[in-house]
FITORPA-174748 format. One record per residue (C-alpha): residue number from 1; residue in one letter; chain; x, y, z. Coordinates in Angstrom, 1 decimal. Layout:
BEGIN
NUM / A / A / X / Y / Z
...
//
This chain:
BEGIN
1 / X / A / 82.9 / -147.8 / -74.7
2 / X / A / 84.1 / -144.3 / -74.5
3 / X / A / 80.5 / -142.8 / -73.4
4 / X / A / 81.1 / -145.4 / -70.0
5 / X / A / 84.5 / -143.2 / -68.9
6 / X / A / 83.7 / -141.5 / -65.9
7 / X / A / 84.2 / -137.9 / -67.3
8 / X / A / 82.2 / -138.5 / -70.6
9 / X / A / 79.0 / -140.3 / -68.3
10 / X / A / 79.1 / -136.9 / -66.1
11 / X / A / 79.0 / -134.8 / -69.0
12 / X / A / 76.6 / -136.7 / -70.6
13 / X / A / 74.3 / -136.8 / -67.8
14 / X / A / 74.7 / -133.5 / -66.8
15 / X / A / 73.7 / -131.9 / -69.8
16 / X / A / 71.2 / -134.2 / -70.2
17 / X / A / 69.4 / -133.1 / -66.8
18 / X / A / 70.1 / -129.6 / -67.6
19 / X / A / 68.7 / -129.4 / -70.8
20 / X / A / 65.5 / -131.3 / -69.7
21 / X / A / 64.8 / -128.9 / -66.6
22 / X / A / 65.7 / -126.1 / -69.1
23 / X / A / 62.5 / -127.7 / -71.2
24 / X / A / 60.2 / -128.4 / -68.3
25 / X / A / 60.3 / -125.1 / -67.2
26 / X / A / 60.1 / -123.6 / -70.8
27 / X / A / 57.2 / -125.3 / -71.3
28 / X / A / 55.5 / -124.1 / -67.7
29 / X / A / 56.3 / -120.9 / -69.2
30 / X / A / 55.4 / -120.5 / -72.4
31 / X / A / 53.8 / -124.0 / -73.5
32 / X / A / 54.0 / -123.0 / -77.9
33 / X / A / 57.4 / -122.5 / -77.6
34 / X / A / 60.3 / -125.6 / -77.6
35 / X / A / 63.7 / -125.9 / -77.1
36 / X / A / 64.8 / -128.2 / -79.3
37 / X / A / 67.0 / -126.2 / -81.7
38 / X / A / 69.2 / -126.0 / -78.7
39 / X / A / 70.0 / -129.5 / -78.5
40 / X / A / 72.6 / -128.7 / -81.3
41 / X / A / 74.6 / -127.0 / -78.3
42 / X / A / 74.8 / -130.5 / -76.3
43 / X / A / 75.4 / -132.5 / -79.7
44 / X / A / 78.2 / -130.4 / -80.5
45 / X / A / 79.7 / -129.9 / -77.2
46 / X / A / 79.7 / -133.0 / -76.5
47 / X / A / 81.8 / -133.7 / -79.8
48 / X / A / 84.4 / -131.3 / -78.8
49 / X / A / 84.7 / -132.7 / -75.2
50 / X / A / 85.1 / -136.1 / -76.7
51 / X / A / 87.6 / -135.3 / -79.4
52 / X / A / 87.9 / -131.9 / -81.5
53 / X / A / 88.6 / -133.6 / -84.6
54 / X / A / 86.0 / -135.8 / -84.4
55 / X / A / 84.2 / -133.0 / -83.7
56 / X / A / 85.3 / -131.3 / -86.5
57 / X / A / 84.9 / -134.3 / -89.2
58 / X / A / 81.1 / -134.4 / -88.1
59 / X / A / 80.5 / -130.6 / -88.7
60 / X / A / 82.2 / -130.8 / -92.2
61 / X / A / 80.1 / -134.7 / -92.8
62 / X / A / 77.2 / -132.5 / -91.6
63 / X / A / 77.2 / -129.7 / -94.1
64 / X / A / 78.4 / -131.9 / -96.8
65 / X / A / 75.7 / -134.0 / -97.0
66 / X / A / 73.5 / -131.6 / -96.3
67 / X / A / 74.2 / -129.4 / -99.1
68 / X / A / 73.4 / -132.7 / -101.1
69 / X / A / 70.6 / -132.9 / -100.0
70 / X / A / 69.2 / -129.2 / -100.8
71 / X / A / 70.7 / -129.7 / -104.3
72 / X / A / 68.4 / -132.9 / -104.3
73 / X / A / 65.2 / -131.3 / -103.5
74 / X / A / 66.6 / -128.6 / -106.2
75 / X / A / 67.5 / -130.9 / -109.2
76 / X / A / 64.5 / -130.5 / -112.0
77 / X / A / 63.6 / -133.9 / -113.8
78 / X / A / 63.5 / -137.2 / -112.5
79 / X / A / 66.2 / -138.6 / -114.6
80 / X / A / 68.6 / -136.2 / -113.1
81 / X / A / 66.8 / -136.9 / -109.2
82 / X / A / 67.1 / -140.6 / -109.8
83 / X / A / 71.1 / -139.9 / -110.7
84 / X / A / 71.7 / -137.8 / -108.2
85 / X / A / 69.7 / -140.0 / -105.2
86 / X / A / 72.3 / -142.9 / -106.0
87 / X / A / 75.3 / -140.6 / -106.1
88 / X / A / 74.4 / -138.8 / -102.6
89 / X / A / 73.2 / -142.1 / -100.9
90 / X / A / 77.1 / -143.6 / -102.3
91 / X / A / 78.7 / -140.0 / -101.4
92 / X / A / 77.2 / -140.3 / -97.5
93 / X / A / 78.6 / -143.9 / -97.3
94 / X / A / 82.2 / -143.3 / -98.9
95 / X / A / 84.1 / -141.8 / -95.7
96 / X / A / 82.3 / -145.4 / -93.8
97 / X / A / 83.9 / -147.4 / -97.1
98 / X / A / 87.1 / -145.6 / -97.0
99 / X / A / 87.8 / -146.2 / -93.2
100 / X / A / 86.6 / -149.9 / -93.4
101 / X / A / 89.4 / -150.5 / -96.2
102 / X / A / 92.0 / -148.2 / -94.1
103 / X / A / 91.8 / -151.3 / -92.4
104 / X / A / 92.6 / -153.9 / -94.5
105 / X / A / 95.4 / -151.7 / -96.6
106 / X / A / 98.3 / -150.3 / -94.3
107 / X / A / 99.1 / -147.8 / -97.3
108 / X / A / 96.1 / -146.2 / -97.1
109 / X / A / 96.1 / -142.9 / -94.8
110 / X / A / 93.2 / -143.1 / -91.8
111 / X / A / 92.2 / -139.6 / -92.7
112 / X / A / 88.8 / -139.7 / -90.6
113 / X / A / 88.0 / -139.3 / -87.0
114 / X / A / 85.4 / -141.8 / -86.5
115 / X / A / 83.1 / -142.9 / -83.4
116 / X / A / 80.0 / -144.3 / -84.5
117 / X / A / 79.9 / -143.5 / -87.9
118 / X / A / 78.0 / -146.2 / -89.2
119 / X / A / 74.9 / -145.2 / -87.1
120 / X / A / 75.4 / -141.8 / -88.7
121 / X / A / 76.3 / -142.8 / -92.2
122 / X / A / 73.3 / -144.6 / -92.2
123 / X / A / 70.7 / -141.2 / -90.7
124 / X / A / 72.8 / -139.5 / -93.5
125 / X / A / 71.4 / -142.0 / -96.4
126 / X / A / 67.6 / -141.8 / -94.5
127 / X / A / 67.9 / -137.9 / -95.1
128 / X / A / 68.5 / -138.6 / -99.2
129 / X / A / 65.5 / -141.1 / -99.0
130 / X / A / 63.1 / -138.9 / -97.0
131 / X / A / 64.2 / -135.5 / -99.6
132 / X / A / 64.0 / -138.0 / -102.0
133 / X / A / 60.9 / -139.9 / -101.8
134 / X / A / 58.8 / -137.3 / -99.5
135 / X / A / 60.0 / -134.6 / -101.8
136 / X / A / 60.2 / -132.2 / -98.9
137 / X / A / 62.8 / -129.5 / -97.5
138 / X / A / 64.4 / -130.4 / -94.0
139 / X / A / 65.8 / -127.5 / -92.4
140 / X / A / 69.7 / -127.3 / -91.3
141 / X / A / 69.2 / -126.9 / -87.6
142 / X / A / 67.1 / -129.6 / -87.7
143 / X / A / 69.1 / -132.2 / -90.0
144 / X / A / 72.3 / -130.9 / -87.8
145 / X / A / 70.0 / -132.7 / -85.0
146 / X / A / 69.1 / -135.3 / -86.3
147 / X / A / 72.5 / -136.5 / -87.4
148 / X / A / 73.9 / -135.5 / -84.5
149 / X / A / 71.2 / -136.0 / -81.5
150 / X / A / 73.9 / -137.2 / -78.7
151 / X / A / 71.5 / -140.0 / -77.2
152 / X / A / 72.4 / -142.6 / -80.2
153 / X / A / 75.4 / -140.4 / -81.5
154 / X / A / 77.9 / -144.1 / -81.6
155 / X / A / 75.3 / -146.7 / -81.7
156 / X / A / 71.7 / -147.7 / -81.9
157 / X / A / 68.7 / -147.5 / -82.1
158 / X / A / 69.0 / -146.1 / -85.4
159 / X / A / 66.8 / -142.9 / -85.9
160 / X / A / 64.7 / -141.9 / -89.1
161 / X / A / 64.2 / -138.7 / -89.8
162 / X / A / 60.6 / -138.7 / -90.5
163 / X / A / 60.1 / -140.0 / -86.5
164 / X / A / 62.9 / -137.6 / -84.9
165 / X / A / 61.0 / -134.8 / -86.9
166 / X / A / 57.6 / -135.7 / -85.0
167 / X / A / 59.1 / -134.6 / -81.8
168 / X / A / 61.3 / -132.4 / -82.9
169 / X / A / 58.7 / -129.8 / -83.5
170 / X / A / 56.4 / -131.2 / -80.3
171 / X / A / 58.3 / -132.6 / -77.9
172 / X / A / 57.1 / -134.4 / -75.5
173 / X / A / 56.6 / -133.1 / -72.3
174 / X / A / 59.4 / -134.5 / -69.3
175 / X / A / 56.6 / -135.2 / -66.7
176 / X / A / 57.2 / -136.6 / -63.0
177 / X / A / 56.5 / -140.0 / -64.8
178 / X / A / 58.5 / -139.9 / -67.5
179 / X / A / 61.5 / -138.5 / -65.1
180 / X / A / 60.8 / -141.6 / -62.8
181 / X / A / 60.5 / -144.1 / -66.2
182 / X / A / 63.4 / -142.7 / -67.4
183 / X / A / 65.8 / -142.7 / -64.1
184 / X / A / 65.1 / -146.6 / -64.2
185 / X / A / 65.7 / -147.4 / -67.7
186 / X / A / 69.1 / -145.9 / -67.0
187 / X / A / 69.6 / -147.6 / -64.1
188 / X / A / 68.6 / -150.8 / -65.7
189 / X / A / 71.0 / -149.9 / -69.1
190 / X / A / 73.7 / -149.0 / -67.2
191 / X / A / 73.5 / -152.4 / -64.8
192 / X / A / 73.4 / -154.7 / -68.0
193 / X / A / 76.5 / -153.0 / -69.5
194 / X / A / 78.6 / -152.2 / -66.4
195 / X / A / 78.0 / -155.4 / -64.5
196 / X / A / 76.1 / -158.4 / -66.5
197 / X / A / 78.3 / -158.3 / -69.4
198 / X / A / 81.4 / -157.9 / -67.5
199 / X / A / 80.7 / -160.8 / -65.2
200 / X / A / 79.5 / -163.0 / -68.1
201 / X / A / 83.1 / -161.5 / -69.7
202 / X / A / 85.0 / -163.6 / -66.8
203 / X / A / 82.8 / -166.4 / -67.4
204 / X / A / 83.7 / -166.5 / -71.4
205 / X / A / 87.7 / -166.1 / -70.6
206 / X / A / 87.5 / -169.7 / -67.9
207 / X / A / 85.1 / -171.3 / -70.5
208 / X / A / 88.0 / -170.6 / -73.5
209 / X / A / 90.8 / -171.8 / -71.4
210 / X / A / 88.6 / -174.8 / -70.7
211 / X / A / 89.1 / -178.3 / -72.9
212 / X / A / 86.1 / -177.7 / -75.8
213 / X / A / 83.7 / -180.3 / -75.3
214 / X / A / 79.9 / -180.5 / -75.9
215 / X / A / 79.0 / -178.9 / -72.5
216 / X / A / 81.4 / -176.0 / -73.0
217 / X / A / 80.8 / -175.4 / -76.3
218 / X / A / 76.8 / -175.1 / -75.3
219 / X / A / 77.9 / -172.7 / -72.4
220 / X / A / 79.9 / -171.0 / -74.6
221 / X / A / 77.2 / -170.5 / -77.3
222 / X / A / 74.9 / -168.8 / -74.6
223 / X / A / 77.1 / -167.2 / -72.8
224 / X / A / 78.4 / -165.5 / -76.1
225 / X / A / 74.8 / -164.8 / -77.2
226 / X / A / 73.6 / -163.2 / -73.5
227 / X / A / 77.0 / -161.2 / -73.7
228 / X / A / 75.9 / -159.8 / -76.8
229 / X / A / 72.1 / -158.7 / -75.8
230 / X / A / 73.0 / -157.4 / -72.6
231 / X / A / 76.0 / -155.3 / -74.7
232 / X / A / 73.5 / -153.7 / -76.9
233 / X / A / 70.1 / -153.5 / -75.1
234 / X / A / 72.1 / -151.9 / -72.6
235 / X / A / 73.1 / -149.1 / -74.8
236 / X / A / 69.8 / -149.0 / -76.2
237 / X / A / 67.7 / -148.5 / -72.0
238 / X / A / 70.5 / -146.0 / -72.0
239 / X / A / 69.9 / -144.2 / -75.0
240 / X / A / 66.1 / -144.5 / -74.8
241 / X / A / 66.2 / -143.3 / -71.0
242 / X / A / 68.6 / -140.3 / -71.7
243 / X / A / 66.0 / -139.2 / -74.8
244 / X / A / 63.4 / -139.5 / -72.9
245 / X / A / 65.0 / -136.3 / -70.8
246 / X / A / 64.9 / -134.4 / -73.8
247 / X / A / 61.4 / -134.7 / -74.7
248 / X / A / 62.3 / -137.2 / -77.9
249 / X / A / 61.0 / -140.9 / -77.9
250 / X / A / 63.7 / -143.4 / -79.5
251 / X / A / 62.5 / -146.9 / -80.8
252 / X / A / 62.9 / -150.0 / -78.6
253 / X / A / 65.7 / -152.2 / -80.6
254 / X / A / 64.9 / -155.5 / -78.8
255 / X / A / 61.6 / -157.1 / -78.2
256 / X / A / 61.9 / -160.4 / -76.4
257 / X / A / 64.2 / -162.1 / -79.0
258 / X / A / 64.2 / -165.6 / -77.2
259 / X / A / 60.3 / -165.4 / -78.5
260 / X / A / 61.3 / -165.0 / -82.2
261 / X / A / 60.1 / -169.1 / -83.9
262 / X / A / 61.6 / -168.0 / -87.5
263 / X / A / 64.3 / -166.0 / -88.3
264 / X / A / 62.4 / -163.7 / -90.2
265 / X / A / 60.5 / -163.4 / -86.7
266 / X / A / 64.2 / -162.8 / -85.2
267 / X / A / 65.2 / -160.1 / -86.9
268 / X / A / 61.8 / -157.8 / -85.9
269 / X / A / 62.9 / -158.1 / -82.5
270 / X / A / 66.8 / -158.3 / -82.4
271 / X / A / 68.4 / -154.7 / -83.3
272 / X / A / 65.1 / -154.0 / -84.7
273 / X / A / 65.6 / -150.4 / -86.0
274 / X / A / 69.2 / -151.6 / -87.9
275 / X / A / 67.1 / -154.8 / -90.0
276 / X / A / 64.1 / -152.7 / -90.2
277 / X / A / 66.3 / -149.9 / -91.9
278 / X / A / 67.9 / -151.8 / -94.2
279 / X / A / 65.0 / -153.8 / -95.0
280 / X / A / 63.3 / -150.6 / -95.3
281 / X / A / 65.3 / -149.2 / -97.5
282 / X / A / 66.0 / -152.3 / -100.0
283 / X / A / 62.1 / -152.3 / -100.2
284 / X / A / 61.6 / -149.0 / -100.9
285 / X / A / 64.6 / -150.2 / -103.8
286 / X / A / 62.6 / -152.9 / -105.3
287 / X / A / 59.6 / -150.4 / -105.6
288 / X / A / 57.3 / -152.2 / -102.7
289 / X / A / 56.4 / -155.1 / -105.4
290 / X / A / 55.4 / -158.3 / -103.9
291 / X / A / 58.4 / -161.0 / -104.0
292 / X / A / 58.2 / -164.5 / -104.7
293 / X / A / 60.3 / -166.8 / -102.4
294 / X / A / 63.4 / -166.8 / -104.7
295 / X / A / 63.7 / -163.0 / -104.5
296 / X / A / 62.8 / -162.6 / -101.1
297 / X / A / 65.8 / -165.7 / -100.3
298 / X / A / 67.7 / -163.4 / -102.5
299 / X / A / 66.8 / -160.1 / -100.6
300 / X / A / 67.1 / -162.1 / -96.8
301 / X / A / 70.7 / -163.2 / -97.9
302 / X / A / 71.8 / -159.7 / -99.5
303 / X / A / 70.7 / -157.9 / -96.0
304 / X / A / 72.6 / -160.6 / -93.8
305 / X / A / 75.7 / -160.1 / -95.9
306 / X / A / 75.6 / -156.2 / -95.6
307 / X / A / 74.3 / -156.2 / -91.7
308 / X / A / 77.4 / -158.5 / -90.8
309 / X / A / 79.8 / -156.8 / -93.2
310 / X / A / 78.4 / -153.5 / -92.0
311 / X / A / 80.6 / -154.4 / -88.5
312 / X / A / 83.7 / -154.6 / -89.9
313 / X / A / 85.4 / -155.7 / -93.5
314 / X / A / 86.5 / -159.3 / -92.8
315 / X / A / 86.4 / -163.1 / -93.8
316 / X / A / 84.6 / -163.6 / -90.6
317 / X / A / 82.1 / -161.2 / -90.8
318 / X / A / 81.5 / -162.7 / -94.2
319 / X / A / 81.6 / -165.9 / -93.4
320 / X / A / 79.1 / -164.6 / -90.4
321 / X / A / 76.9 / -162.8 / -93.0
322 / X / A / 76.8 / -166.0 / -95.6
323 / X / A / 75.8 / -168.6 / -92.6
324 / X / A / 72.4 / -166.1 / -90.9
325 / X / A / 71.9 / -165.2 / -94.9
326 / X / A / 71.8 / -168.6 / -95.6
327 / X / A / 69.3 / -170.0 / -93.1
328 / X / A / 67.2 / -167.0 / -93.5
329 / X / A / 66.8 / -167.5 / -97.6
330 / X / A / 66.3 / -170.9 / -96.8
331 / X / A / 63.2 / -170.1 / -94.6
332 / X / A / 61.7 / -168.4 / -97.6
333 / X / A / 62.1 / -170.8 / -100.0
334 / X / A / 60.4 / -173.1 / -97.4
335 / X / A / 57.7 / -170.5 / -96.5
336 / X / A / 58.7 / -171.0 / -92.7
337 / X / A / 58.6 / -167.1 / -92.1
338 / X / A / 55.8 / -167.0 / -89.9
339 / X / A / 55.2 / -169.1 / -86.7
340 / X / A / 51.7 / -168.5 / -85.0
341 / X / A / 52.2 / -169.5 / -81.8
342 / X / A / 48.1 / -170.0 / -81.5
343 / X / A / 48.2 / -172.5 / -84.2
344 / X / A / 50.8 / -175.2 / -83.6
345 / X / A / 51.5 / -177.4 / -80.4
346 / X / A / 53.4 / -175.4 / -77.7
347 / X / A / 56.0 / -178.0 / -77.8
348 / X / A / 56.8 / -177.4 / -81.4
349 / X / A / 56.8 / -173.7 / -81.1
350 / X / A / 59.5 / -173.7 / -78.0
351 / X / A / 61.7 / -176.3 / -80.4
352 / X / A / 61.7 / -173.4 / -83.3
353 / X / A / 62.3 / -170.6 / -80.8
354 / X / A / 65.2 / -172.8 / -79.2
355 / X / A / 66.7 / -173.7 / -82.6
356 / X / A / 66.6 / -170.0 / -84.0
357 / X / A / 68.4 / -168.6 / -81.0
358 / X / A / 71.1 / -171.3 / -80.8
359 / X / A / 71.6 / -170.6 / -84.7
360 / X / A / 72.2 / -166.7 / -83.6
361 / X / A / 73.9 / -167.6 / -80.5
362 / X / A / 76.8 / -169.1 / -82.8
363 / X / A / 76.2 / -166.4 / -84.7
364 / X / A / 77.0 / -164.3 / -81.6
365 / X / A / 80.8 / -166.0 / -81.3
366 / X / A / 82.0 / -164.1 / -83.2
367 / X / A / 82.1 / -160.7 / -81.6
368 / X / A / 84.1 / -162.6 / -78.6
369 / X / A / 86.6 / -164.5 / -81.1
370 / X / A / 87.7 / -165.3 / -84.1
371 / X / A / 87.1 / -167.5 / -86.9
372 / X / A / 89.6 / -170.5 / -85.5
373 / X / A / 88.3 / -169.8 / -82.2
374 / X / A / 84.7 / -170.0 / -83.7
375 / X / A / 85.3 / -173.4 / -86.0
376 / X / A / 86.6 / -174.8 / -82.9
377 / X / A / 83.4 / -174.6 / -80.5
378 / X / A / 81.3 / -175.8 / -83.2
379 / X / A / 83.8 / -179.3 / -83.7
380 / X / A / 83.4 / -179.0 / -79.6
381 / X / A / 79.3 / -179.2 / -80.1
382 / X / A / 80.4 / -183.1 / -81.4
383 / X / A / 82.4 / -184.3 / -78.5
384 / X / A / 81.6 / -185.5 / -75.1
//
């Protein structure tokens, strides 16, 4: 990941540490006041240090879609609001589209500079929701913020705007406790992502040179599905522990997965703030009405297709995105959503934890290999 080079982690760090002695003594100062409208100096700089196009492209996305929205909160009528909501949420996601199919069509010219964009595409659409549905101005400093607040600038957890507003305009204050909460959350982020998953790397490469059999296929399984936790929860201690500087809190993104007995379960507490968006969002969509099981099968498969195609444009991801769909709609058509721990046998609780997670940790293959690769460790899960 780019934001790991040495360079990019000093500058990062830097300015972090800058900005929140900047706000600690601004606030032993003059308590009313805040420094938050400044954070657009780090966003941006940071941008230009990285890359000046990409710095560029996200100053142009940013007053694009924000001039939607202030002809949103503008618009008289609701037909016209309604038309325009769809057309803004589809305008904010086109340059994502357009680079996805880039991708799969050589023809196509890769006119966009893009490093997290999906993160931001998706802060973009929350903005035409919140103006939308809260029916409330959102002022350009702070929008220009929000979209691009360098703690979860490339990846998650995903902000809304309505909870990055609530500390925007009090933040909280970077106390000897936070400092101290803070310096080991990164320390704990940065150990997952510089050391755990590259050991468990090395451990992946022997087990694919190894003849695929029903003990290395298991090992590979977990393996594949530790590789991918420590990946992103590692980003997320960072990004949490970096905002934490600034005075802003960002929502935890995994919550002791390995405890999760349905998938419904699974997906509050794996990426959290990515299945809670969409699910928010699709909710919101189908007007809050309470969904029989067909529907909700419906809904749960629609939101694993579009979270797995949301990484990438590809049979696998599709294939990926039809299998996790899949089980999940088939939970609700069973009504095995919930699992209280309190009311069934200890034994049969561990079984539906174990049997959720293995589900995901094949799941998991595929960000370490592809399809073939994938097919093949399953056939290996049925020889000894």
């Amino acid at each position: 990941m780019w934001y790991l080079q040495a360079d990019t982690l000093v500058w990062i760090l830097g300015s972090t540490l800058l900005y929140g002695l900047a706000a600690a003594i601004l606030h032993r100062v003059s308590p009313q006041r805040r420094l938050t409208p400044f954070l657009l100096l780090f966003d941006l700089g940071l941008l230009f240090f990285v890359s000046w196009q990409l710095a560029l492209f996200y100053v142009g996305y940013t007053l694009v879609t924000y001039a939607m929205l202030r002809i949103l909160k503008a618009a008289k009528g609701q037909g016209l609001r309604r038309i325009l909501f769809v057309l803004f949420c589809a305008l904010c996601a086109a340059p994502f589209f357009y680079a996805r199919f880039a991708l799969m069509l050589p023809f196509l010219p890769a006119i966009f500079t893009l490093v997290g964009f999906a993160y931001n595409m998706l802060k973009a659409i929350d903005g035409v929701f919140y103006v939308y549905y809260a029916d409330k101005d959102i002022p350009l400093i702070a929008y220009a913020n929000f979209l691009l607040f360098f703690p979860v600038l490339t990846s998650g957890p995903i902000l809304r705007y309505r909870d990055f507003e609530r500390d925007y305009l009090s933040p909280k204050p970077v106390t000897a406790q936070v400092t101290t909460d803070a310096v080991k959350r990164l320390i704990r982020g940065m150990f997952k992502k510089m050391v755990l998953v590259a050991l468990l790397g090395l451990v992946l490469d022997r087990l694919l040179a190894a003849r695929l059999c029903l003990p290395v296929s298991l090992a590979l399984i977990v393996v594949s599905y530790f590789t991918l936790y420590f990946d992103l929860s590692g980003y997320s201690d960072i990004a949490i522990a970096v905002a934490s500087f600034t005075g802003f809190s960002v929502a935890e993104n995994f919550k002791n997965p390995l405890t999760a007995a349905s998938f419904t379960q699974f997906w509050r507490k794996w990426h959290v703030t990515l299945s809670d968006w969409i699910r928010e969002h699709i909710f919101v969509v189908v007007n809050g009405k309470r969904l029989g099981r067909p529907a909700s099968a419906a809904i749960g498969m629609c939101t694993m297709l579009v979270m797995s195609m949301w990484h990438g444009f590809s049979v696998k991801n599709l294939v990926c995105g039809a299998f996790m769909g899949g089980l999940l709609a088939l939970e609700n058509l069973l009504n095995l959503t919930t699992a209280d721990r309190r009311r069934m046998p200890e034994g049969i609780f561990r079984l539906r934890c174990l049997a959720v997670n293995f589900a995901f940790g094949i799941n998991a293959l595929s960000f370490s290999m592809d399809l073939g690769q994938m097919a093949d460790v399953v056939k290996g899960l049925f020889r000894l």
